[in-house]
C-alpha positions in Angstrom: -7.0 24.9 -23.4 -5.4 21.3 -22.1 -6.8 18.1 -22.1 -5.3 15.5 -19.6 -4.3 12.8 -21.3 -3.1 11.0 -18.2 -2.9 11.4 -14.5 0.2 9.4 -12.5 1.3 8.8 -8.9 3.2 6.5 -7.1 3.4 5.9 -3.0 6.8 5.8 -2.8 9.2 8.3 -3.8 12.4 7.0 -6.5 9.6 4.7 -8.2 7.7 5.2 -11.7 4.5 6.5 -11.6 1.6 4.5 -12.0 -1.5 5.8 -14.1 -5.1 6.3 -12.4 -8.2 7.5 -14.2 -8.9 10.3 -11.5 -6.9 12.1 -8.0 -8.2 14.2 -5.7 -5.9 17.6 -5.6 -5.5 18.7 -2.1 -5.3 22.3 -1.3 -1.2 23.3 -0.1 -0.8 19.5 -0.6 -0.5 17.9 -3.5 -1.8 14.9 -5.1 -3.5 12.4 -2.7 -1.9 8.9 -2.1 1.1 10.6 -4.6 5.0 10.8 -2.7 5.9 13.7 -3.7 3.3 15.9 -2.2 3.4 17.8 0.7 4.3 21.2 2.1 6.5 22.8 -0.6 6.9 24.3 -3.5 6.9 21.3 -5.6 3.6 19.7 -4.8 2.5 18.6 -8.8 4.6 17.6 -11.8 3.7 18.5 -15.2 4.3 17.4 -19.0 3.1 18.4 -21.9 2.5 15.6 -24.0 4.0 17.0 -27.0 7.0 17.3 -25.4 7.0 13.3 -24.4 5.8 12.5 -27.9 8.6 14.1 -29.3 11.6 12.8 -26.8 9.4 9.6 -28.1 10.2 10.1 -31.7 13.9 10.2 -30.6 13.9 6.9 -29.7 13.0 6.8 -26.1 10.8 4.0 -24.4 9.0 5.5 -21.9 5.3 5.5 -20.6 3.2 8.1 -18.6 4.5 8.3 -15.3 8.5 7.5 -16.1 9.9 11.2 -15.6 7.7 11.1 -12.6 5.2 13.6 -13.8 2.2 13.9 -12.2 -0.4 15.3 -14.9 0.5 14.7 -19.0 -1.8 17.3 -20.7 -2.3 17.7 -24.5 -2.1 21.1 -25.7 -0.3 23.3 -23.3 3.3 24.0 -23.9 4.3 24.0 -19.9 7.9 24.8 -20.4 7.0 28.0 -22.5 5.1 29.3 -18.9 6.2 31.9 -16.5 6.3 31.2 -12.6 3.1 32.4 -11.3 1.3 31.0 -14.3 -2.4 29.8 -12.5 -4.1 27.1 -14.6 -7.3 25.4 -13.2 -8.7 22.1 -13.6 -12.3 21.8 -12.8 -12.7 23.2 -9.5 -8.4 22.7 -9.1 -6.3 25.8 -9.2 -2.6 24.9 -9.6 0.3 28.1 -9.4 3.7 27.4 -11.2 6.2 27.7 -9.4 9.1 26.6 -10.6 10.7 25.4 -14.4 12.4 22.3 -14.5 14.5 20.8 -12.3 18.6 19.1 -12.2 18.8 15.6 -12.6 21.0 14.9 -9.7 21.6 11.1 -10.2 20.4 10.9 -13.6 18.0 8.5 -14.2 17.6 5.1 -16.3 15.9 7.2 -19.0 19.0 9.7 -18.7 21.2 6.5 -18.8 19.6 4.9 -22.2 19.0 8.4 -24.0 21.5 10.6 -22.7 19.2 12.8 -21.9 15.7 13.2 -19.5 13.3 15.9 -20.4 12.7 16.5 -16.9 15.3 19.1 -16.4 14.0 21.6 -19.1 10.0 20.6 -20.2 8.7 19.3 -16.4 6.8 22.4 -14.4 5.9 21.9 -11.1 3.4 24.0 -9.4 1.2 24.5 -5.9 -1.9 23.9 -5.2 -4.1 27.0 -4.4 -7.8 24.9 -4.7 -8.4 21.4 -4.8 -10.6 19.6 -6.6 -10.7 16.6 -8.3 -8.9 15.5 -11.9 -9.7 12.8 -14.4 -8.2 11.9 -17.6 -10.0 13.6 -20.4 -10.6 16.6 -18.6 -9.7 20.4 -19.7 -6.5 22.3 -18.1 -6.7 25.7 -18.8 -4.2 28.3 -18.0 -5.3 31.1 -16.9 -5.1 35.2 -18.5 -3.0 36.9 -16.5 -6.2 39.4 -15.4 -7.9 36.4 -14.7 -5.1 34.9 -11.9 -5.0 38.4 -10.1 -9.1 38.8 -10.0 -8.8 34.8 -8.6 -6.1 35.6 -6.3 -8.2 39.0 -4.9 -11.4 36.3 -4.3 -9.2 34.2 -2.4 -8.5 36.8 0.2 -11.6 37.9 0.7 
């Protein structure tokens, strides 16, 4: 079990993300009001917060929202996930779908550190189910018997 520790979205894609308390998470979308949703694979951004803590201890200056994640959650190693991992938030069912991503242009973080975490702790997943997030609230991925018996209800 997660706990969100912080919840970031930006309007404009190749910006920083800003922090908001609570997002609506809309079903094959994304995030609402966030640039980086829409109709693909890559519809939410997550970090595990242990993971930015420790790139932290290294020296780097960053703030929620600077690798462009969408969701920062305490207690769930992310990067340690298979695809197809479900985890739900609230009434919010997310789906992993893919593990990190290449830094194309490397960013100012990459720039000042050498390195972005990005490419090998950021998960992105779909949206199956929205719902709404706030910060505070529990993530919680799912058994794997659990994601099939959720993925059967679905259909029906």
């Amino acid at each position: 079990m997660g706990k969100i520790i912080a919840i970031c979205t930006s309007p404009k894609k190749g910006t920083a993300k800003q922090t908001v308390e609570q997002i609506t998470i809309v079903e094959n979308f994304g995030l609402e009001g966030d640039a980086h949703a829409g109709n693909w694979h890559r519809q939410v951004s997550l970090l595990s917060w242990q993971a930015v803590e420790a790139f932290k201890a290294r020296g780097a200056l960053v703030k929620h929202g600077c690798f462009g994640e969408n969701f920062v959650v305490d207690g769930i190693d992310f990067a340690a996930l298979p695809v197809g991992t479900r985890i739900a938030c609230n009434d919010a069912l997310l789906e992993v779908t893919q593990i990190g991503k290449e830094c194309h242009s490397h960013c100012q973080i990459f720039h000042t550190m050498g390195e972005c975490i990005m490419p090998t702790q950021g998960v992105f997943a779909r949206v199956l189910r929205g719902g709404v997030a706030r910060t505070g609230d529990a993530m919680e991925v799912l058994p794997a018997a659990s994601a099939a018996s959720v993925a059967r209800e679905n259909k029906a």
